[in-house]
C-alpha positions as a Markdown table, in Angstrom:
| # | Residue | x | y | z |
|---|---|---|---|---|
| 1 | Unk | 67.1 | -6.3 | -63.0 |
| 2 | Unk | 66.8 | -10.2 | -64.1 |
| 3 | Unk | 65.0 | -10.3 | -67.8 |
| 4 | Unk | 61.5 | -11.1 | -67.5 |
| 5 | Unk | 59.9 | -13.7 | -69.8 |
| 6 | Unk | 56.9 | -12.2 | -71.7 |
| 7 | Unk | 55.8 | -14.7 | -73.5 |
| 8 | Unk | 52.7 | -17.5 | -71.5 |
| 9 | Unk | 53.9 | -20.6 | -71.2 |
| 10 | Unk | 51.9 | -22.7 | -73.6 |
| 11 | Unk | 52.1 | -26.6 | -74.0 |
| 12 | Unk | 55.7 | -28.0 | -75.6 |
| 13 | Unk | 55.8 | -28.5 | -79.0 |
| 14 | Unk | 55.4 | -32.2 | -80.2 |
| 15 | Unk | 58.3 | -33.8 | -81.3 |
| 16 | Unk | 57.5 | -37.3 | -83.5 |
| 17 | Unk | 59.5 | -40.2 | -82.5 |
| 18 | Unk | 62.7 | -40.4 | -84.0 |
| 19 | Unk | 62.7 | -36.7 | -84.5 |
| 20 | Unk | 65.0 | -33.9 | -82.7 |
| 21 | Unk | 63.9 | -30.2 | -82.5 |
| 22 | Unk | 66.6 | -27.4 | -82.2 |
| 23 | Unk | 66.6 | -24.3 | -81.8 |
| 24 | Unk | 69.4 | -22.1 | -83.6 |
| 25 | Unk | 70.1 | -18.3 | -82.9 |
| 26 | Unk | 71.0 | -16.1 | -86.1 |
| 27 | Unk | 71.1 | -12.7 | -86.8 |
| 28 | Unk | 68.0 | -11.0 | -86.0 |
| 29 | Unk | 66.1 | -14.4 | -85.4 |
| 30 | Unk | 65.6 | -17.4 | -83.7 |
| 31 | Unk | 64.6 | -20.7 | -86.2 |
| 32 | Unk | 63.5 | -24.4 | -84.8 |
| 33 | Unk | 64.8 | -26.7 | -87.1 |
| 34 | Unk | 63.4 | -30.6 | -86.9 |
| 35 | Unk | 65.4 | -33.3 | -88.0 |
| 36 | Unk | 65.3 | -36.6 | -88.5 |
| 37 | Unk | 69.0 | -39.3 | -88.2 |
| 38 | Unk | 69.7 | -40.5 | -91.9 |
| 39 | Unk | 69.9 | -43.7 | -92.5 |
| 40 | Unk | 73.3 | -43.6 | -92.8 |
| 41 | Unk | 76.5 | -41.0 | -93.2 |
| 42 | Unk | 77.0 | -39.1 | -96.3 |
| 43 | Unk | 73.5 | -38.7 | -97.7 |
| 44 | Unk | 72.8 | -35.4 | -99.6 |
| 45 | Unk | 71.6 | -32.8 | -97.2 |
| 46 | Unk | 67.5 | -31.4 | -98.0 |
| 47 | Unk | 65.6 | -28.4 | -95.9 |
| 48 | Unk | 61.4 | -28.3 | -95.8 |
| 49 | Unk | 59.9 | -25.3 | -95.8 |
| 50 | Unk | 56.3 | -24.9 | -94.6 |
| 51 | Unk | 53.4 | -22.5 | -96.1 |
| 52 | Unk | 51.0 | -19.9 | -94.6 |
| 53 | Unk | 49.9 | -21.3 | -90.4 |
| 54 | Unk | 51.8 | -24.0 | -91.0 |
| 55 | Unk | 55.1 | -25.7 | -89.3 |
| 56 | Unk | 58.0 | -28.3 | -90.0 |
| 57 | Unk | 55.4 | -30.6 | -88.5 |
| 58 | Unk | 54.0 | -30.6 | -91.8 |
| 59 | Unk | 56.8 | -32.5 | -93.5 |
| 60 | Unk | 57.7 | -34.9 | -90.6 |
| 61 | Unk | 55.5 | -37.6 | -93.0 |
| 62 | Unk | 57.5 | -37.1 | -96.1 |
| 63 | Unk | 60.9 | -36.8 | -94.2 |
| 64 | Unk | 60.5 | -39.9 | -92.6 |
| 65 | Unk | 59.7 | -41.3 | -96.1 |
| 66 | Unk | 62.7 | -39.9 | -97.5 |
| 67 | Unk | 65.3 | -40.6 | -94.2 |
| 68 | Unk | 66.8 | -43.7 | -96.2 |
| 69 | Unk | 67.5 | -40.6 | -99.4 |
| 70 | Unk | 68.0 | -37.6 | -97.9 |
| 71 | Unk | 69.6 | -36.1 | -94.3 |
| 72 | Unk | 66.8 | -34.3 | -94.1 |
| 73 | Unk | 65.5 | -30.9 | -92.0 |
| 74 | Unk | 62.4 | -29.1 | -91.7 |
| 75 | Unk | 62.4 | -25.2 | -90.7 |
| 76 | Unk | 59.7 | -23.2 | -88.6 |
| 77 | Unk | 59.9 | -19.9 | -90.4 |
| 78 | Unk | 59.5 | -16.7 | -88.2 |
| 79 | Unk | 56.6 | -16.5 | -86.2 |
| 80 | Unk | 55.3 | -19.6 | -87.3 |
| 81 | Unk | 55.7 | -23.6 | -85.1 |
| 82 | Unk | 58.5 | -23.2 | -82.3 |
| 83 | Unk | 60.1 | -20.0 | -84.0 |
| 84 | Unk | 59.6 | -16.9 | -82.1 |
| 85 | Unk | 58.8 | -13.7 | -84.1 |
| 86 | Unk | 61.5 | -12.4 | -86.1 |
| 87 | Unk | 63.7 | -8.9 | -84.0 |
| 88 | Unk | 62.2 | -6.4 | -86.9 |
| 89 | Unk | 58.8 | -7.7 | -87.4 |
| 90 | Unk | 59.2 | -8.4 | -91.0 |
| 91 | Unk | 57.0 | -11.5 | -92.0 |
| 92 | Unk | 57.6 | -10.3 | -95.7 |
| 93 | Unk | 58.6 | -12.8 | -98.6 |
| 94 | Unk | 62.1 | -11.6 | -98.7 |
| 95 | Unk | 62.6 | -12.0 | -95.1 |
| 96 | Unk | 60.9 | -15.2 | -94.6 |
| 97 | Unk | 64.0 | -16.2 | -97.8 |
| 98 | Unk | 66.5 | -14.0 | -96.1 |
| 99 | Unk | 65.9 | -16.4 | -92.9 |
| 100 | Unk | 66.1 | -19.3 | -95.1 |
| 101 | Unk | 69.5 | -18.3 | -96.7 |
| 102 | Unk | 71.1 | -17.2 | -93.4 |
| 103 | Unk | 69.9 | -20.4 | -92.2 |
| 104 | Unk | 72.3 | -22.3 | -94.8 |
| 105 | Unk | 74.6 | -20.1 | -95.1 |
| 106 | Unk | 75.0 | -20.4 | -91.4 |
| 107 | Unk | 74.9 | -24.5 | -90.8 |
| 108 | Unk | 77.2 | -24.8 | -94.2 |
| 109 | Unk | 74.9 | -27.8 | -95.5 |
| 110 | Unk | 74.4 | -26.0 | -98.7 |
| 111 | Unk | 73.8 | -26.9 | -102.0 |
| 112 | Unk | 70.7 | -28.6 | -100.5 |
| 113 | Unk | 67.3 | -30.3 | -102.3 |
| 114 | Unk | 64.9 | -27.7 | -101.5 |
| 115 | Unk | 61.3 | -28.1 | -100.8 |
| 116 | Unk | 58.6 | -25.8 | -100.7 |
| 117 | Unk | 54.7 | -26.1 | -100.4 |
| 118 | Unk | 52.3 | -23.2 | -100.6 |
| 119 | Unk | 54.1 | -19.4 | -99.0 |
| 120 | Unk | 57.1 | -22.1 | -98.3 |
| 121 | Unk | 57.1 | -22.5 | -102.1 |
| 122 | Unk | 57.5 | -18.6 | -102.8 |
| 123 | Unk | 60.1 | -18.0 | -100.1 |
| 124 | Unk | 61.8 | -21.4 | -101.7 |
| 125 | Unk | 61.7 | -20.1 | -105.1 |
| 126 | Unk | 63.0 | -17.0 | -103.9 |
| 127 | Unk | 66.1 | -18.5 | -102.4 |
| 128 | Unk | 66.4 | -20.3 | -105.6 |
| 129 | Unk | 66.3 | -17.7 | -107.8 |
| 130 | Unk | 68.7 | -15.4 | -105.8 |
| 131 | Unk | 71.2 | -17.7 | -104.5 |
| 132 | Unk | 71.5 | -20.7 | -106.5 |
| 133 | Unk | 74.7 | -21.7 | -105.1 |
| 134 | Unk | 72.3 | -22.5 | -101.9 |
| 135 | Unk | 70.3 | -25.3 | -104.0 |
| 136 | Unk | 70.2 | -28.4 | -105.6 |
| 137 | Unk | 67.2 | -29.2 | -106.6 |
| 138 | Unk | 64.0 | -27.5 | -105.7 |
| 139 | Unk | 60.5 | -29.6 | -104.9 |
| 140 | Unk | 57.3 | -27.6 | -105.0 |
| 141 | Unk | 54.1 | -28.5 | -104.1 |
| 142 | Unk | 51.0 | -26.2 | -104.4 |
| 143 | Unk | 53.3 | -23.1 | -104.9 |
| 144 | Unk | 51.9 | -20.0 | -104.0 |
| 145 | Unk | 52.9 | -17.9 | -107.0 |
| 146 | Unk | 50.7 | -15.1 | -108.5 |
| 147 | Unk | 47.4 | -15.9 | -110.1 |
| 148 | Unk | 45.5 | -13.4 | -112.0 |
| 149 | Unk | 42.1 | -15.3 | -111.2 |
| 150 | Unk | 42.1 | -16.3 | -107.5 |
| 151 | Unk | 39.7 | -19.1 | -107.0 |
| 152 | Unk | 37.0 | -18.5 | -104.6 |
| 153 | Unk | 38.0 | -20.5 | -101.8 |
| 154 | Unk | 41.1 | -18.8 | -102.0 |
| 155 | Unk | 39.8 | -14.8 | -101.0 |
| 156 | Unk | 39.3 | -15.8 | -97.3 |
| 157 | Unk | 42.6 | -16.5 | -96.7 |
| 158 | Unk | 43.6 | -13.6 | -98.9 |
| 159 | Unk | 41.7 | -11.2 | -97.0 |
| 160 | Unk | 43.7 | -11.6 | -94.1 |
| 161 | Unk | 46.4 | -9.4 | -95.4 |
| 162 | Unk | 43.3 | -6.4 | -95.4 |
| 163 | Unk | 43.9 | -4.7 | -91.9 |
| 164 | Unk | 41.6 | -4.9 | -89.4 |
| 165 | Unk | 40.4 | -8.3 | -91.3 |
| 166 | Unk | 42.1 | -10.4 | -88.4 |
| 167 | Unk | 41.0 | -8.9 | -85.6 |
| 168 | Unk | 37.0 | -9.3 | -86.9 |
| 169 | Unk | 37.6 | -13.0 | -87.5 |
| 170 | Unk | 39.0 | -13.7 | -83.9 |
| 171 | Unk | 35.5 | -12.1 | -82.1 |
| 172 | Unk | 33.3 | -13.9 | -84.6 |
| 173 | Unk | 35.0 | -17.4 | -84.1 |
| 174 | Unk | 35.6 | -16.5 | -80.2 |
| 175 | Unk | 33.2 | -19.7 | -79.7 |
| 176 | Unk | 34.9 | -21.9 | -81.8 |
| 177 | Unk | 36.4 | -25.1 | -80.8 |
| 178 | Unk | 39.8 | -26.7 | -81.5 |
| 179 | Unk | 38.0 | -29.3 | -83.2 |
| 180 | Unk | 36.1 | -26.7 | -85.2 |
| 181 | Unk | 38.8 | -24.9 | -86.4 |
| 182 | Unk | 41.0 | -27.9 | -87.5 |
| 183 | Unk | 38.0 | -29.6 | -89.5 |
| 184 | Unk | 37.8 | -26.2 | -91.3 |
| 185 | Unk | 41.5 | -26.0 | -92.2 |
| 186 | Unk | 41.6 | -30.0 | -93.2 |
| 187 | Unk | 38.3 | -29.3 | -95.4 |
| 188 | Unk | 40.2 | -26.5 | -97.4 |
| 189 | Unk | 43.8 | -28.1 | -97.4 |
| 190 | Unk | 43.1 | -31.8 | -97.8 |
| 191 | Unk | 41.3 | -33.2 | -101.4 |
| 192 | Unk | 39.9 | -35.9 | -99.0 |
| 193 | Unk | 40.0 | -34.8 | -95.8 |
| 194 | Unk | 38.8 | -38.6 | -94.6 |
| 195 | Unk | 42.6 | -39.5 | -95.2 |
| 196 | Unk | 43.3 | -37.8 | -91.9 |
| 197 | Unk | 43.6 | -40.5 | -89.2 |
| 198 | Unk | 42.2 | -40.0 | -85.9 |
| 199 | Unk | 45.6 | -39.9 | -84.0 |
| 200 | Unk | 46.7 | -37.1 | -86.9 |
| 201 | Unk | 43.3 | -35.4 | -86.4 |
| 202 | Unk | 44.1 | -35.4 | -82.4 |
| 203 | Unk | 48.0 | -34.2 | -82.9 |
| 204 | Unk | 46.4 | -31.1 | -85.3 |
| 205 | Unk | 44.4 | -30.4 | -82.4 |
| 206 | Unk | 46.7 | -30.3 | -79.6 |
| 207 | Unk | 48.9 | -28.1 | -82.1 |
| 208 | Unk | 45.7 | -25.8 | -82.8 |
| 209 | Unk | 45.2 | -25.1 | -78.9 |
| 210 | Unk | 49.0 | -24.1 | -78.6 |
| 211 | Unk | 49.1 | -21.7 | -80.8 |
| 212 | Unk | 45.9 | -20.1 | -79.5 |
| 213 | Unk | 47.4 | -19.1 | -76.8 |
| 214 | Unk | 50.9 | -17.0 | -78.5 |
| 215 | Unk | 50.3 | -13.8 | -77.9 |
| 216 | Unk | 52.1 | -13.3 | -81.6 |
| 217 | Unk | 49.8 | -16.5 | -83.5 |
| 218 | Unk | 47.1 | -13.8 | -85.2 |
| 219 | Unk | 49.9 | -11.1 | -85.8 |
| 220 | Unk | 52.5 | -13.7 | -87.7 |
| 221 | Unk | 49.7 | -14.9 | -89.8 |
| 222 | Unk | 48.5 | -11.5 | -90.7 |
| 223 | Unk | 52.1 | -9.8 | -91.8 |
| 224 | Unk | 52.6 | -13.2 | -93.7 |
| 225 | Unk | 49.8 | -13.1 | -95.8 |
| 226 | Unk | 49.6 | -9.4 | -96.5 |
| 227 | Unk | 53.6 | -10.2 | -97.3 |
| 228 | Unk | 52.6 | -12.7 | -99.9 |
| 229 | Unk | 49.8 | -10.4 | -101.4 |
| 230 | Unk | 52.4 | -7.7 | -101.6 |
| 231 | Unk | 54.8 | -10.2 | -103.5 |
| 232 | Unk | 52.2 | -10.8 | -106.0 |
| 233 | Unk | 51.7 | -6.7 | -106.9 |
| 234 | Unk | 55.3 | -7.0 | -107.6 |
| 235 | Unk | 56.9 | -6.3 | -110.9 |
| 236 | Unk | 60.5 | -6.3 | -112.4 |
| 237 | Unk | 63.2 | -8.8 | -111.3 |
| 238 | Unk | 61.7 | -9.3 | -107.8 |
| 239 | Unk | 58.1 | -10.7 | -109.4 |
| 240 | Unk | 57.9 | -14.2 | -108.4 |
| 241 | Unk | 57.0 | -15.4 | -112.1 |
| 242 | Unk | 59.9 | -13.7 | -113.3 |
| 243 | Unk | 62.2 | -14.7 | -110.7 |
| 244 | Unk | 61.1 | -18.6 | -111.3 |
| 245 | Unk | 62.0 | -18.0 | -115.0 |
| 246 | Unk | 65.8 | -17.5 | -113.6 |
| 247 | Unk | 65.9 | -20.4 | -111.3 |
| 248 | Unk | 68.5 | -23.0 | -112.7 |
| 249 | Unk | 68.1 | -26.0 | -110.0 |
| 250 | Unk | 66.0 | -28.4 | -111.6 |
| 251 | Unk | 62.8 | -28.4 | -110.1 |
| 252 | Unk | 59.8 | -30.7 | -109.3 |
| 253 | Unk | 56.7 | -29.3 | -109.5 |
| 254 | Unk | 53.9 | -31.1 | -107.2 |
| 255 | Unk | 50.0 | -29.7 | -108.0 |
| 256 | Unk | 47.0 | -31.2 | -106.7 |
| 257 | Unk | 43.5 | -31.4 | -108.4 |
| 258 | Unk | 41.1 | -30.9 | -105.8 |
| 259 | Unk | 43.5 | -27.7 | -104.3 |
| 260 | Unk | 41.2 | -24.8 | -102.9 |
| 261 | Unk | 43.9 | -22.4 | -102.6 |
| 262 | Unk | 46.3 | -22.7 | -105.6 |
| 263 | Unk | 44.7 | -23.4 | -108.9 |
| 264 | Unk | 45.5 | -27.0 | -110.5 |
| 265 | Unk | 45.7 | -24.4 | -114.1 |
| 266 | Unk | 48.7 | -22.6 | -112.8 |
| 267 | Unk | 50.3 | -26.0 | -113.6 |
| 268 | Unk | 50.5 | -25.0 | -117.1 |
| 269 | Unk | 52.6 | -22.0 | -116.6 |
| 270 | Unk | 54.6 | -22.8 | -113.7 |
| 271 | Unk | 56.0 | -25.6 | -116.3 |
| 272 | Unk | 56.8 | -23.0 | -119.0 |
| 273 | Unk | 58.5 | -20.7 | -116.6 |
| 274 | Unk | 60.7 | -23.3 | -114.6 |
| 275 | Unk | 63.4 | -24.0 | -117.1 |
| 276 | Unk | 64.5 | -27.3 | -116.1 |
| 277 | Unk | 60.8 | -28.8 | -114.9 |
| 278 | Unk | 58.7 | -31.6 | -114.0 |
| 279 | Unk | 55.2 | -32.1 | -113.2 |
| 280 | Unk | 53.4 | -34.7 | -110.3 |
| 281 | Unk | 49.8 | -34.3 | -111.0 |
| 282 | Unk | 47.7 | -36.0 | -108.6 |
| 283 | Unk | 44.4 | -35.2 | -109.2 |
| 284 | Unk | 42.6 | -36.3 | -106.0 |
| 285 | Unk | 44.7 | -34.7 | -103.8 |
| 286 | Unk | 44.4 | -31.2 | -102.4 |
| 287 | Unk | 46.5 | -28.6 | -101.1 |
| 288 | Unk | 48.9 | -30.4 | -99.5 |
| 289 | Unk | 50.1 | -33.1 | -101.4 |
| 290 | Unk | 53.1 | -34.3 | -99.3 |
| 291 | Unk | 51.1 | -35.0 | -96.6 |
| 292 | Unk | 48.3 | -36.5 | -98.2 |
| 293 | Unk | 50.3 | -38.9 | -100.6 |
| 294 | Unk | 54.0 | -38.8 | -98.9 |
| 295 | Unk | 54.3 | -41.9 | -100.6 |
| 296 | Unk | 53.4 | -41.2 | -104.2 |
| 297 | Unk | 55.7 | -37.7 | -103.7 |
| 298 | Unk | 58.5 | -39.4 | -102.2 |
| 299 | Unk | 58.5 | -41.9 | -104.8 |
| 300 | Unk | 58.4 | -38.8 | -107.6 |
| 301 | Unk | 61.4 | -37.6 | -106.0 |
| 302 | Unk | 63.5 | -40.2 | -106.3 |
| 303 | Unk | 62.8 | -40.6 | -109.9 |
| 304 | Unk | 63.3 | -37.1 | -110.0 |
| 305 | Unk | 66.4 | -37.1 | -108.1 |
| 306 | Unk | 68.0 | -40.0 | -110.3 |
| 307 | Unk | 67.0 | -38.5 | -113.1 |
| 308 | Unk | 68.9 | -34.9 | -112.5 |
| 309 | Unk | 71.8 | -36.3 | -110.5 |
| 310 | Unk | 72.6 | -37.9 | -113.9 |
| 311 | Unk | 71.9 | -35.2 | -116.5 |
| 312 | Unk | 73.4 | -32.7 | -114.1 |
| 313 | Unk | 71.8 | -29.7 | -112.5 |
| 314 | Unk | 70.5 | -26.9 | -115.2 |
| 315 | Unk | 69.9 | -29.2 | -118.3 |
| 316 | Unk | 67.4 | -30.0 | -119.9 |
| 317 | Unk | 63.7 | -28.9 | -121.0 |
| 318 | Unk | 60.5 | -29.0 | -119.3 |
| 319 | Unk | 59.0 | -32.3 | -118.5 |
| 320 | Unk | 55.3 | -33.1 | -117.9 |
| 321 | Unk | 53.2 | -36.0 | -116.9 |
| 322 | Unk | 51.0 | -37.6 | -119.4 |
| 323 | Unk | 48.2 | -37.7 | -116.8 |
| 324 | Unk | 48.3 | -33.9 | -115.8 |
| 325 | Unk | 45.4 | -33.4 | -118.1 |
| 326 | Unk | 42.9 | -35.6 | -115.9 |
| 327 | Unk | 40.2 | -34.5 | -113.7 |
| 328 | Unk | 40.1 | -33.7 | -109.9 |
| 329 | Unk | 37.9 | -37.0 | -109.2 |
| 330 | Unk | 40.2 | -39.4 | -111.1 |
| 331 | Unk | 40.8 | -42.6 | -109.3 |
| 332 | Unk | 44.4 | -42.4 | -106.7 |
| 333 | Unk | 45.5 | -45.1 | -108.6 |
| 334 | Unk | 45.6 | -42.5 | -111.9 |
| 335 | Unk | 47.9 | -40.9 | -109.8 |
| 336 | Unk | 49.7 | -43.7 | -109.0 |
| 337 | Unk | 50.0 | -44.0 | -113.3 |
| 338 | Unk | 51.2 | -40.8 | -113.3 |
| 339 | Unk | 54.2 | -40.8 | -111.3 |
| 340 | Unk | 55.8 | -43.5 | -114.1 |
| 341 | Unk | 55.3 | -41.1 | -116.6 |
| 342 | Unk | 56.0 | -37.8 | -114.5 |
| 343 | Unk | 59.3 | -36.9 | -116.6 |
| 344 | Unk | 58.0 | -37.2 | -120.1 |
| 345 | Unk | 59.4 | -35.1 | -122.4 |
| 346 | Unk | 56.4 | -33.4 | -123.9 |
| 347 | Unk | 57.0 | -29.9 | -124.2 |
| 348 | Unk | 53.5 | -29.1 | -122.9 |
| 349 | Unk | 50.7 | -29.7 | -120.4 |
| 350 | Unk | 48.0 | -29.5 | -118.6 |
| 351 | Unk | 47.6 | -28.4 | -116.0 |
| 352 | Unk | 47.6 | -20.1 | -98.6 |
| 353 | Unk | 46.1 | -21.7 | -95.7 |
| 354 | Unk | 45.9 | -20.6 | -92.1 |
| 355 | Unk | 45.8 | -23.5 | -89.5 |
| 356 | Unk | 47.7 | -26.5 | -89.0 |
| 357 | Unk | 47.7 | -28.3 | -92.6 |
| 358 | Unk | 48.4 | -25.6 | -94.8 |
């Protein structure tokens, strides 16, 4: 008998002009990859990876900033954007790296610069530690990495990994809107969610309604989250911290101020445990830094990216900005400052989200 499809038809997913969307069959999985032309031939190759309800949409800002730098690719991980759910139903750190790895292993383009923001900066760090032939350099923003005290606005999101959790939230928000729902994510993910244009309030939107209506939306979102909790209760070589302490790419690290979900603190030690670090602090900005400020990051990047492609990969100490110290209602232009002096030398300093932003 002909295979039947069992999956609704929900509305296409939008592609940005100048973008292409693929989808590519590996073991055990099906990944969308977006892309954007470089610039020109030969540029070094770089893959995105989203966090928690998010999608490669999420990067499409920060590639485009980075097209005339980079030959650039985002990924929708398992479950999550255009990517179906994955054959075993695994939504765990190690398989959301796994797909990552077979990914590159697969299209060849490896070593690439890595980037990771929230869950994607876990699974990226993961990939990092365990294959470093695979990377480059690796960019994190907001990295979900274990905190012993969660902030607040943090437990909601955390609580999805709780069983049953899920299920209660979909009947109590059955009313909700689209509109509802996004303004709730971009009030948790953004420092100033008044950044948000109207056409990219209306694009979140659109993508919100779509993914209401995968059968597979509430499920992915729940194995992801209690996969990342699980991560955290971790110990040995496969605790994150630990496995950060063995990463050899250098790596830029990208924290935001005003974050709800990852706490601007865990700047502090995610600098002493990277060997070979930098820190962007930008103090107004939230958890999603490459969206709100693609131009500030992209900038740090390329600073960055000079920086190490002349040392060489491995070497060197920890770096941190002079500003990182500053408070969460600091002026942008601080964080403008800050981006000059990103890759001090001082040896020292200071310092998951569901929906379509995080």
């Amino acid at each position: 008998m002909p295979a039947a499809n069992v999956l609704p038809k929900v509305t296409p997913v939008r592609v940005a002009e100048g973008e292409r969307l693929r989808s590519v069959g590996l073991p055990g999985i099906t990944l969308s990859v977006r892309s954007r032309p470089p610039a020109r031939e030969g540029l070094p190759p770089a893959l995105y990876v989203h966090g928690l309800g998010g999608s490669s949409q999420n990067w499409s800002v920060l590639m485009q900033e980075l097209e005339g730098d980079l030959d650039g690719e985002a990924v929708d991980l398992p479950g999550f954007g255009d990517s179906p759910p994955p054959d075993d139903g695994d939504y765990s750190i190690t398989a959301h790296a796994r797909a990552v790895i077979r990914y590159l292993d697969a299209s060849g383009r490896g070593p690439v610069h890595l980037f990771g923001n929230s869950l994607g900066g876990a699974v990226s760090t993961r990939v990092a530690a365990v294959r470093p032939d695979l990377v480059r350099t690796l960019t994190l923003v907001s990295p979900a990495l274990p905190e012993i005290r969660v902030q607040r606005s943090a437990v909601p999101t955390a609580l999805l990994a709780v069983p049953g959790v899920a299920a209660l939230f979909t009947r109590l928000s059955r009313d909700w809107t689209a509109e509802q729902r996004v303004s709730g994510v971009m009030a948790l993910c953004y420092g100033d969610p008044s950044r948000v244009s109207p056409e990219g309030f209306r694009h979140a939107v659109e993508e919100m309604e779509r993914r209401q209506q995968l059968p597979y939306f509430w499920d992915a979102m729940t194995r992801s989250a209690r996969g990342l909790v699980n991560a955290y209760t971790l110990g040995g070589q496969h605790a994150l911290w630990r496995q950060a302490e063995r990463v050899l790419a250098p790596t830029l690290l990208v924290y935001g101020g005003r974050d709800q979900l990852v706490g601007y603190r865990m700047a502090r030690k995610a600098v002493r445990s990277f060997r070979d670090s930098r820190l962007l602090s930008l103090p107004d900005a939230g958890h999603v830094a490459m969206m709100e400020y693609p131009e500030t990051v992209s900038r740090a990047f390329r600073e960055f990216s000079a920086e190490t492609s002349g040392a060489g990969a491995g070497t060197g100490g920890a770096g941190v900005s002079g500003g990182a110290s500053a408070g969460a209602g600091a002026a942008v232009s601080e964080a403008e400052r800050v981006v000059g002096s990103s890759f001090a030398g001082a040896s020292d300093g200071a310092a998951e989200a569901a929906g379509a932003g995080s």
